[in-house]
Legacy VTK file of the C-alpha trace (Angstrom):
# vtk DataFile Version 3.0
C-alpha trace
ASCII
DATASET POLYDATA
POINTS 79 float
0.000 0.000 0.000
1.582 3.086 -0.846
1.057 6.680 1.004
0.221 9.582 -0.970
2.248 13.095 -0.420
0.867 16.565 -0.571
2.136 19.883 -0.138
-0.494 23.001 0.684
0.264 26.340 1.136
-1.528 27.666 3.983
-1.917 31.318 3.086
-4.480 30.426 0.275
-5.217 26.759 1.353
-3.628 26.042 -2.180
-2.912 22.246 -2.764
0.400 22.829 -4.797
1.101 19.106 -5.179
0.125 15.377 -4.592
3.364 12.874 -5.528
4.592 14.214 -8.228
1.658 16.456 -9.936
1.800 20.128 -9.615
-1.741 21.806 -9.232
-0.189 25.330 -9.723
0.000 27.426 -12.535
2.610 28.991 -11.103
5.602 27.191 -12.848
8.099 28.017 -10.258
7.098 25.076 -8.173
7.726 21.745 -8.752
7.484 18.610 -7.065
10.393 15.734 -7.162
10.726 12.652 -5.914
13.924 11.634 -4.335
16.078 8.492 -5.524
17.481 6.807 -3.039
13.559 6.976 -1.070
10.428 6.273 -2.937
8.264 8.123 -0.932
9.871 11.287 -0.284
8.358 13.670 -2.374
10.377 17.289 -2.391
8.751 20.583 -2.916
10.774 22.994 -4.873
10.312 26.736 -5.411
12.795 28.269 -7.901
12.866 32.407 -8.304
11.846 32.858 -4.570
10.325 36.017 -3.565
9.021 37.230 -0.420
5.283 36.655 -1.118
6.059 32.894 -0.886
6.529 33.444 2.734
4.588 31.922 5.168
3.607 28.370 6.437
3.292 24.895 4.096
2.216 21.764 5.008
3.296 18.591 3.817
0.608 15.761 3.953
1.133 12.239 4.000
-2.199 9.857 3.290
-2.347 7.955 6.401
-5.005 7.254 8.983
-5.070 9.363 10.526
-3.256 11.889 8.338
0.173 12.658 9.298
1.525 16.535 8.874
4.836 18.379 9.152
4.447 21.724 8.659
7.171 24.247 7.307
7.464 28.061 7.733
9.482 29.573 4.793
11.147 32.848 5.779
12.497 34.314 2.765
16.366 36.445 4.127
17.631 38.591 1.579
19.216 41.743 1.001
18.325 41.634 -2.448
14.861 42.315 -2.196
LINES 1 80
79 0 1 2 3 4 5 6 7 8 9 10 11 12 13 14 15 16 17 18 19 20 21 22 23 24 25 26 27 28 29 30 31 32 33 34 35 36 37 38 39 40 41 42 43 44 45 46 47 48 49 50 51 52 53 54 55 56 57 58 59 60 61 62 63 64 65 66 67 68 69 70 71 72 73 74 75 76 77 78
């Protein structure tokens, strides 16, 4: 039986991926899957800026549903 993975982004309650299918338009994310593990699934957000800020949640399909939740905080003097 295998486990599903999602990534949401809280801010909009945006479901960004599930394994490896983006639900974005936004083509700066992306999800890949790691070789050495078959079910680690890694979001990726290329071009950051500070609107991506803020908390995401990856989901994995068990029962009950198990959560880890990530707050990006963008640091740059750039912007």
């Amino acid at each position: 039986f295998a486990f599903q993975v999602s990534w949401v982004r809280h801010r909009d309650v945006q479901i960004l991926s599930v394994d490896g299918n983006v639900f974005t338009t936004d083509k700066r994310f992306n999800s890949l899957q790691s070789n050495q593990d078959d079910g680690r699934f890694t979001l990726m957000i290329s071009r950051v800026r500070p609107s991506d800020e803020g908390i995401y949640e990856c989901q994995i399909s068990t029962k009950p549903t198990k959560s880890l939740f990530i707050n990006l905080l963008i640091i740059s003097k750039y912007f």
